[in-house]
Structure formats: C-alpha cells, structure tokens
C-alpha positions as CSV (number, residue, x, y, z in Angstrom):
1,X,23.2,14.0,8.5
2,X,23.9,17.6,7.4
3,X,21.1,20.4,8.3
4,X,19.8,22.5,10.9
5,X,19.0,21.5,14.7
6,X,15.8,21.6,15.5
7,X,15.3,21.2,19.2
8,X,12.1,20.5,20.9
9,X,10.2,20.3,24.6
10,X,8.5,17.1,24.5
11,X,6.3,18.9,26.8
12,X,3.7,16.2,27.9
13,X,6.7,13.7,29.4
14,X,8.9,16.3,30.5
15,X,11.7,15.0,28.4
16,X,13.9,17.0,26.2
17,X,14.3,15.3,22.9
18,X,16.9,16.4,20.2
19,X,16.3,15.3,16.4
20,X,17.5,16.5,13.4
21,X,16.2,16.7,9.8
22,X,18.1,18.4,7.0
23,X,17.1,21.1,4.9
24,X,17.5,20.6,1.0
25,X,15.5,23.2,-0.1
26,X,12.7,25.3,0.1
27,X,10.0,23.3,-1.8
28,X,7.1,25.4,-2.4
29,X,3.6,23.7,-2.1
30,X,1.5,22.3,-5.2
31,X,-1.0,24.2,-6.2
32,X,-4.2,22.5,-6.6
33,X,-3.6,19.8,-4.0
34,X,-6.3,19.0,-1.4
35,X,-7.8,16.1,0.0
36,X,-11.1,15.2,0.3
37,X,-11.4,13.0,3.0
38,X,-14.9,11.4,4.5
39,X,-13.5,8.4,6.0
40,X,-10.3,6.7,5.2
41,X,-11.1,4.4,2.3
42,X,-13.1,6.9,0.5
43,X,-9.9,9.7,1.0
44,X,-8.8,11.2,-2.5
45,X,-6.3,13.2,-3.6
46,X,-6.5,15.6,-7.0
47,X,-2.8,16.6,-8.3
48,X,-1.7,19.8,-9.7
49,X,0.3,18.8,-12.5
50,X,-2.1,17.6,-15.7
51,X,0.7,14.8,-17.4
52,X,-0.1,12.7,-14.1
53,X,-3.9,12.3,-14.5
54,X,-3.3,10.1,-17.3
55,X,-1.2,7.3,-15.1
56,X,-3.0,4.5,-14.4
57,X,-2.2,4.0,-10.7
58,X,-2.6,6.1,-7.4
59,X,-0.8,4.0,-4.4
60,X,-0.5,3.4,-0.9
61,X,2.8,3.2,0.2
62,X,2.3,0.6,3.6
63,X,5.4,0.4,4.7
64,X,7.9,3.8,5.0
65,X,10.2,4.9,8.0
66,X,10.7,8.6,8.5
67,X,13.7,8.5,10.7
68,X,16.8,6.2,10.3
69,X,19.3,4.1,12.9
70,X,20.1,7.4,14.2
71,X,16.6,9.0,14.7
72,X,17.5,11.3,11.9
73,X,15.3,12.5,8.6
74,X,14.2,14.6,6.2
75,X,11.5,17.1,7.1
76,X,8.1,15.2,6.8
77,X,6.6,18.1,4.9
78,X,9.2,17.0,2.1
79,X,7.5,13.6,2.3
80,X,4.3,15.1,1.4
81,X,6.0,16.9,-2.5
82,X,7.4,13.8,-3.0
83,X,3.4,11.6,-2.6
84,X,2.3,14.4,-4.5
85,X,4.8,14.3,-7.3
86,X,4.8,10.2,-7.2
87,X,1.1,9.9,-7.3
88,X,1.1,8.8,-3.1
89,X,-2.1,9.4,-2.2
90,X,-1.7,8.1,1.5
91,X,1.7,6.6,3.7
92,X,1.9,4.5,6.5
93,X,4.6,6.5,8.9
94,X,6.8,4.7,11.6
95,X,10.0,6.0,13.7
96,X,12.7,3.0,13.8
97,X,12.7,0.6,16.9
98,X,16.4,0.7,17.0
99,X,19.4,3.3,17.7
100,X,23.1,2.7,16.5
101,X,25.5,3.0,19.3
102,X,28.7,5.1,18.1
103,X,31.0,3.4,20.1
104,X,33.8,4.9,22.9
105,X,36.4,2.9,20.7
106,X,35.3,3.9,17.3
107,X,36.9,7.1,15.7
108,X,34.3,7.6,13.2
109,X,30.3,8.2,13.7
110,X,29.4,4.9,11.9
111,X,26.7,6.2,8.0
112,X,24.8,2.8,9.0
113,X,24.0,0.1,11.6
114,X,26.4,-2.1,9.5
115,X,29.1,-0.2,9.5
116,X,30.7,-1.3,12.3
117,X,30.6,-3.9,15.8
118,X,29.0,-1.5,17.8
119,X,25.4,-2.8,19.0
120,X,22.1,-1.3,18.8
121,X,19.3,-0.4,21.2
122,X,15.6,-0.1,21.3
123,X,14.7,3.4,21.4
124,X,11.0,4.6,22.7
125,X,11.7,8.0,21.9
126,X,11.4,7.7,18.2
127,X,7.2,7.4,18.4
128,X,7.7,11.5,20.6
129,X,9.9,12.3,17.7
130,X,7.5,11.4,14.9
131,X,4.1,12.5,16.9
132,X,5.6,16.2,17.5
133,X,7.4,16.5,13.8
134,X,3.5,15.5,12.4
135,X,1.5,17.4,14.6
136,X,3.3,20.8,13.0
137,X,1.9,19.5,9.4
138,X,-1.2,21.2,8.6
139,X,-4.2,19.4,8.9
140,X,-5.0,18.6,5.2
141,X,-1.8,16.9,5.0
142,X,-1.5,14.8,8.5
143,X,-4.8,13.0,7.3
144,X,-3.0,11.4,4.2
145,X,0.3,9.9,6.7
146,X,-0.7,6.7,9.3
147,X,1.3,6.9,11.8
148,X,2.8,3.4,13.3
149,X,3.7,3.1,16.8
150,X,7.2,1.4,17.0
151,X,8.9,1.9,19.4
152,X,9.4,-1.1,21.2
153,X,11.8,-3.7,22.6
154,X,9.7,-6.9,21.4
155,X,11.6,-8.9,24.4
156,X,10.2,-6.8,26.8
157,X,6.9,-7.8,28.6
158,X,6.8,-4.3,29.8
159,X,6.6,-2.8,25.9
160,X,3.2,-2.5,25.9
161,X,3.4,0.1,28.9
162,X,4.8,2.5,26.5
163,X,2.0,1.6,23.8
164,X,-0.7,2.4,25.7
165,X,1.0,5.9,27.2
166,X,1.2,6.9,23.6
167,X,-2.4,6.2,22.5
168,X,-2.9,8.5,25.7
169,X,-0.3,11.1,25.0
170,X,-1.8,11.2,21.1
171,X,-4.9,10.1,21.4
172,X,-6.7,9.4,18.2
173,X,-3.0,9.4,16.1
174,X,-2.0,6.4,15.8
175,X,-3.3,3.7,13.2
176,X,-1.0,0.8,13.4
177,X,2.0,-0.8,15.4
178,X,5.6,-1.6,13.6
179,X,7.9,-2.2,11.7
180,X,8.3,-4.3,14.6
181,X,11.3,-6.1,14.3
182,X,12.1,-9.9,15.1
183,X,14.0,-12.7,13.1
184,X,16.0,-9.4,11.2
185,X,18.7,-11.6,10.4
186,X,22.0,-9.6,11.4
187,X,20.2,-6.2,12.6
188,X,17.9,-7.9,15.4
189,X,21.3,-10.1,16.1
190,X,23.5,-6.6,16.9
191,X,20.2,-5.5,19.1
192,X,20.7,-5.2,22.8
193,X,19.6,-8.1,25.1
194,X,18.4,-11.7,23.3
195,X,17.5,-11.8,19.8
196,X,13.5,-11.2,19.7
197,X,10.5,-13.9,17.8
198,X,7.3,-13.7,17.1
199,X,5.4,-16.0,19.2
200,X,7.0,-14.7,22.5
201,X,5.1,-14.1,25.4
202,X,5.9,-10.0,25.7
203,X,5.1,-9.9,21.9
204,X,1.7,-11.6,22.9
205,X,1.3,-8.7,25.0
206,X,1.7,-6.6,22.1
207,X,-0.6,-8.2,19.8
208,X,-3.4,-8.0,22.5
209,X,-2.5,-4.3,22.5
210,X,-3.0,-4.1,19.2
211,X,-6.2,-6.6,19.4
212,X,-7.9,-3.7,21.8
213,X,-7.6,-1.0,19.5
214,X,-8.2,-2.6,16.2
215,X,-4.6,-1.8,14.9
216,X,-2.8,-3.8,12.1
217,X,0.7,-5.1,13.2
218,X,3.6,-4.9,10.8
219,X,6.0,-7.5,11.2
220,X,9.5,-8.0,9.8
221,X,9.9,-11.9,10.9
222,X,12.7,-13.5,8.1
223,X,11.4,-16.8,6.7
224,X,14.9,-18.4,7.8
225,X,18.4,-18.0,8.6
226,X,21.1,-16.8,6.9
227,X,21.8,-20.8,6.2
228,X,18.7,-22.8,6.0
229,X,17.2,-23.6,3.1
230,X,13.9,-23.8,4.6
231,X,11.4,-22.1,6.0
232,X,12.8,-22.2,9.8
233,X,11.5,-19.4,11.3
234,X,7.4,-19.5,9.8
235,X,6.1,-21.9,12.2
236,X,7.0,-19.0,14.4
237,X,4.4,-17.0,12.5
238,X,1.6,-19.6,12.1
239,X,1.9,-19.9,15.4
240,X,1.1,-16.4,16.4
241,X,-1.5,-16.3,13.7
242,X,-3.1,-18.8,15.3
243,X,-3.7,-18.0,18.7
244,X,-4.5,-13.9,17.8
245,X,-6.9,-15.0,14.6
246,X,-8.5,-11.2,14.9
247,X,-5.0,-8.9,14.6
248,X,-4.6,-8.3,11.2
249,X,-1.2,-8.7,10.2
250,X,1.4,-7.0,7.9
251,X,4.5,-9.7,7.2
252,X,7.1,-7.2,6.0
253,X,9.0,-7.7,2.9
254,X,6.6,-11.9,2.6
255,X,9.5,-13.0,5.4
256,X,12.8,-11.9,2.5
257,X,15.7,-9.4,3.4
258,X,18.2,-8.6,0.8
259,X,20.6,-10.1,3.4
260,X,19.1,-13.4,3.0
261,X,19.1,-13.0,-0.7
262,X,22.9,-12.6,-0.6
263,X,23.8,-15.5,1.1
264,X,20.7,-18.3,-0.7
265,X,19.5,-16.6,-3.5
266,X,16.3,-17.3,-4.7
267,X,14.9,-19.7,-2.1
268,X,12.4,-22.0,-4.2
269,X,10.3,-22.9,-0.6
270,X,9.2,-19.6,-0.3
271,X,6.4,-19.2,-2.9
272,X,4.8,-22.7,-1.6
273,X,5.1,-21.4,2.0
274,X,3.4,-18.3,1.0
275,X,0.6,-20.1,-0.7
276,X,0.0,-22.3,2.5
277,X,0.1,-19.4,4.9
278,X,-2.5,-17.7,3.1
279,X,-4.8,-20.6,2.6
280,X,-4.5,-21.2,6.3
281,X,-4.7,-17.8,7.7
282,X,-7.5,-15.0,7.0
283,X,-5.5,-12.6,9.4
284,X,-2.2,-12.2,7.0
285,X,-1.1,-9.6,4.3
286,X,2.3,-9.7,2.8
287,X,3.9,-6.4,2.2
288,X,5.9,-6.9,-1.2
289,X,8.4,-4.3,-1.0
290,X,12.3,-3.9,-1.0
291,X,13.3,-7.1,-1.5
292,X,10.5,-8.9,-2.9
293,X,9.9,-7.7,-6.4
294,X,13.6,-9.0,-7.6
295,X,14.4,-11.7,-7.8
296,X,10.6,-13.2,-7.5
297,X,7.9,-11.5,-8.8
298,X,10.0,-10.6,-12.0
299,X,12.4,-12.6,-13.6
300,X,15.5,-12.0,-14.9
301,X,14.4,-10.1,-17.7
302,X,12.3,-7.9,-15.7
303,X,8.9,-9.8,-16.8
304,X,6.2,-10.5,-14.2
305,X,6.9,-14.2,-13.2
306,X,3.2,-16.1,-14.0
307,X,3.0,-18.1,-10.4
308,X,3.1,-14.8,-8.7
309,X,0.6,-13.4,-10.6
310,X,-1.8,-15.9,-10.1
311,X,-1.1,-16.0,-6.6
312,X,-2.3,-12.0,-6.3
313,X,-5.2,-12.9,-8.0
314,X,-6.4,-15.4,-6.3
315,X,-5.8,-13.0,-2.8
316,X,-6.6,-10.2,-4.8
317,X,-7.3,-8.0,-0.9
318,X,-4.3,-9.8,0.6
319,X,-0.8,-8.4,-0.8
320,X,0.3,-4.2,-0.7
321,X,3.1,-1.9,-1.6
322,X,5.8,-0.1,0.4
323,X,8.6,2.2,-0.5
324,X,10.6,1.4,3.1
325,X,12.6,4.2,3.0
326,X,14.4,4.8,5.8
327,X,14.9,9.0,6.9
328,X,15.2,9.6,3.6
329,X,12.2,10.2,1.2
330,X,13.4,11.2,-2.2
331,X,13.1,7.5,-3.7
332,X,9.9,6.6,-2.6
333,X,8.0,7.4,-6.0
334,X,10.4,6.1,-7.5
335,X,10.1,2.7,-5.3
336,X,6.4,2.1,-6.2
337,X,6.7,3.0,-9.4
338,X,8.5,0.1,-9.9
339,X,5.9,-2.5,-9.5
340,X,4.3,-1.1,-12.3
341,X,5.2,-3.7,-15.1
342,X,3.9,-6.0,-12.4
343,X,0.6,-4.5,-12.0
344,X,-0.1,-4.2,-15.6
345,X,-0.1,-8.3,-15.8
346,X,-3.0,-8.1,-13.3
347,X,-6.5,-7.6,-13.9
348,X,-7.2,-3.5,-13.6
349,X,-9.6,-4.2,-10.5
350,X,-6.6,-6.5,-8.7
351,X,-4.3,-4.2,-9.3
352,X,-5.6,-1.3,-8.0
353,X,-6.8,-2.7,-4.9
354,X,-2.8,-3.6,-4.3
355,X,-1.7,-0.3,-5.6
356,X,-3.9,1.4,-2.8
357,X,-7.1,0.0,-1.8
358,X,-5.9,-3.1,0.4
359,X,-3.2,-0.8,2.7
360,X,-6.4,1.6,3.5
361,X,-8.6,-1.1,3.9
362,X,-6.7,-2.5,6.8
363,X,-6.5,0.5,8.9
364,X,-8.6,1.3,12.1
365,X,-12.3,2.4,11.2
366,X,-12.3,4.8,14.2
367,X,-9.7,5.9,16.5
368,X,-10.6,6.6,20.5
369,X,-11.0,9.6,21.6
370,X,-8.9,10.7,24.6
371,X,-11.8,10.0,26.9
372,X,-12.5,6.2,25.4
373,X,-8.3,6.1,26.1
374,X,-8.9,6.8,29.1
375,X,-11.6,4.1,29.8
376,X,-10.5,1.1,28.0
C-alpha cells in the first residue's frame, strides 16, 4: 500500500510492531459533530451537513475490518469522515486473523490472499495494531468504533491465552470477538495448519471466553462447500449453538461467500435453513452483508424479494448490516446504503432496528475494569 511508515513501541509486550496506513489527504474534521453518549444504545450522533437530516436511516455497520491480509489500512481517523459523511453513527472494528505470506519463490508482493499459492498464517499481532491506532483517536470519536478481538488461530486450544492477555493489556476496550474465521471456503483452506470448524474443542474455549465477558462472537462459518448443494457445514453451527445457548452469536454474511455464489449460484436450501435456525436458536443473528443482499434479498431487478422480507419481520431484533471492508474505508457508506430499497419494504420500526438498533443492542452492557480483569 502506498503512504507513510508509521512505526510504533508496543510498549506493554515489549514487541516492536510495524504497520502502515496511507495518507490520502488531509481531511479536515466536521464541524458540528459530537456524540452524546449515556450508554451504548442510547449513543447519538448530530451531523454537520443539513441535506442528510432528511434521510431516513442512521446505521450500524456490524461487521468492518480496518486492516487487510497484510495488516495494512487507511488511518482510522478517515474511518470516522466517512460514518459521518455516510450517516454511521457507530462500527464494529476488527484486525484480520490472517497474514499473506509473500513467498521466497514469488517475484512479486502478491495485491491479495488470492493472488497466488502462497499460504496464510494467523496473526495475534493485528488486535496490538488496532488497540494502539484507536487509542490515538480522541475520545469522542473511539466511543462510536467496537473494537473486536480477532486475532486468533481457531485450531488452537491455546487461542484463548491471547484473549484474555488482551482484555488485560486494554482493559475495558474490547466489545466483541471475530471475524473469526472457519469453513471460509478457499481462504481458511490456504490457512496454516488444518482447516478450522465451529464446534471444535479450542473454539469451545473461545466461546467460553466470550461467555465470561458477555461478548458477541462473529462467525464467518460457510453453509457448505464449494460443491454441495446442501447445507453441509450448519449442523456444525447448531451444534455450537446448542451447547453455548448464552453467547450471542454473529453468523457472518447468513453462512454465503461470493466464492460460493460463483461456483452454485443461488442455493434454494438456504432461506429454509435460515428459517429453521432461527426458530431453533434464540442465541443467533445473521449479519446480511457482502454477499447476501444479491442475489437473495433482491431479485434480479433490484426489488426486495417478499420471503425475505417476511422473514425480517418476523425476527425483526435478529438480522444487521455490515460494510466488511477490509483496510480500506472509502466504500463503506456506500455499502449500507445499498440496503436501502430493502429497508423501505419493511415496516419503519423493523427497519430501523436493522439499520442500527439490533448491532448496538448486542454489545456488552459494561466492560471490566482492569481490576475485575484481573479478578475473573
């Protein structure tokens, strides 16, 4: 990525860390911006600029990455023009798991983790990144991003080590664990070591984690392979539903990838699975972004397809938005904004709580303080 080094002392581990975020531009800061914040779900943001008072919806993006396959980024304090300009009132805010290896044999730095055979490894060192880049934001605006811890190998019974050193390093930061990644169809398949599943037992470990601290997991877990037309992989899920009923749990992207979209298509069991796992399970939220919007909740003419609408409304708290952005934050108005043809077939009050209400909803009521860290 072009820009500037910016080199920094992770001072508390004794590691030095090197990350990079380019520089495209001063941006100069909104007037008229604040937030008023007495408790999460009450939090509210006023914009500067009058034409956007008149939109109808203020969002919650639940699922966004500020660093990419590299551990590189755009400055977070860009993140915060583009929420303002996009009518983001608060983000969830995760590292990625996972670095590309640029391979000895391989000429060329590879642009993404596709782009050539070299593997990928799980990476700790993007939750330091993202807790030093956010802890330079002033205050007013580090109360509107949710930081995620992910930085975890999910095969790895000893993961949850590096959880709880976090909450101690950051105490009282962090509101959530993921994008943890498992069933990723050929990303989690170029991963280092075995390919990771839900229902493992160091995944367990990480639930229980999450169980302690009252932290919603989000979970990228495909619905099947590349070749089955069935839902292969979601007993996987019901099963860890089931034995951790009181972790609240994101399924990233309702168990889709654009990967498996290009090799089935539609897939006609996934609505019906969706309906069943939600009957079933109090405990799950599907996250609808990326690749969810096209080519089900909207049909072919861009028009809000009917069995997905009364879906929403029946789980009106259950569904909510993401940009998933990776490093780069330029489209992530621009990614919300396009469920807004969808929203308008639901009823205002549904609607709104999936625009923003039901992302906010989920997150801890109180963090621990670095004392309560210490005791647990």
């Amino acid at each position: 990525m072009l820009g500037e080094e910016m080199r920094f002392t992770l001072s508390k581990t004794g590691l030095m860390a090197g990350i990079s975020f380019s520089r495209i531009g001063d941006l100069k800061r909104r007037a008229g911006i604040g937030l008023l914040c007495a408790g999460v779900l009450q939090a509210s943001v006023s914009y500067g600029d009058a034409e956007l008072k008149d939109k109808p919806y203020r969002y919650s993006d639940a699922h966004l990455h500020a660093l990419d396959f590299f551990q590189q980024g755009d400055p977070i304090s860009e993140l915060v023009d583009v929420m303002d300009k996009g009518r983001v009132g608060d983000a969830m805010i995760s590292g990625a798991s996972l670095m590309k290896k640029w391979h000895e044999n391989e000429p060329k730095r590879p642009r993404y983790y596709a782009g050539d055979n070299a593997d990928l490894y799980w990476y700790s060192a993007t939750d330091n990144y993202l807790a030093e880049e956010l802890k330079k934001l002033p205050e007013k605006d580090r109360r509107r991003l949710h930081p995620f811890l992910s930085g975890i190998n999910p095969t790895d019974k000893n993961a949850v080590t590096h959880l709880e050193k976090m909450m101690e390093l950051y105490p009282g930061m962090w509101k959530g664990v993921g994008e943890v990644l498992v069933r990723h169809d050929d990303l989690t398949m170029m991963a280092s070591n075995e390919p990771p599943r839900a229902n493992s037992e160091a995944m367990d470990r990480i639930y229980r984690f999450a169980g302690k601290y009252d932290l919603p997991v989000l979970l990228h877990n495909n619905i099947t392979s590349k070749r089955e037309r069935n839902p292969l992989y979601l007993e996987e899920l019901s099963d860890t539903l089931n034995r951790h009923p009181k972790v609240k749990f994101i399924w990233a992207h309702a168990g889709t990838s654009k990967t498996l979209e290009r090799y089935q298509g539609e897939m006609d069991f996934l609505l019906p699975s969706l309906k069943k796992l939600l009957e079933e399970h109090d405990n799950v939220y599907l996250d609808l972004s990326w690749s969810v919007l096209k080519p089900y909740m909207l049909d072919k003419d861009d028009k809000p397809v009917k069995a997905w609408l009364e879906l929403i409304e029946k789980y009106p708290t259950r569904f909510v938005l993401g940009s998933d952005v990776l490093g780069r934050f330029d489209k992530v108005d621009d990614n919300l904004q396009e469920f807004d043809g969808f929203l308008d077939a639901l009823s205002s009050d549904t609607a709104q709580k999936v625009a923003r209400e039901n992302f906010l909803a989920l997150l801890p009521e109180s963090l621990p303080s670095k004392g309560a860290v210490a005791e647990r």
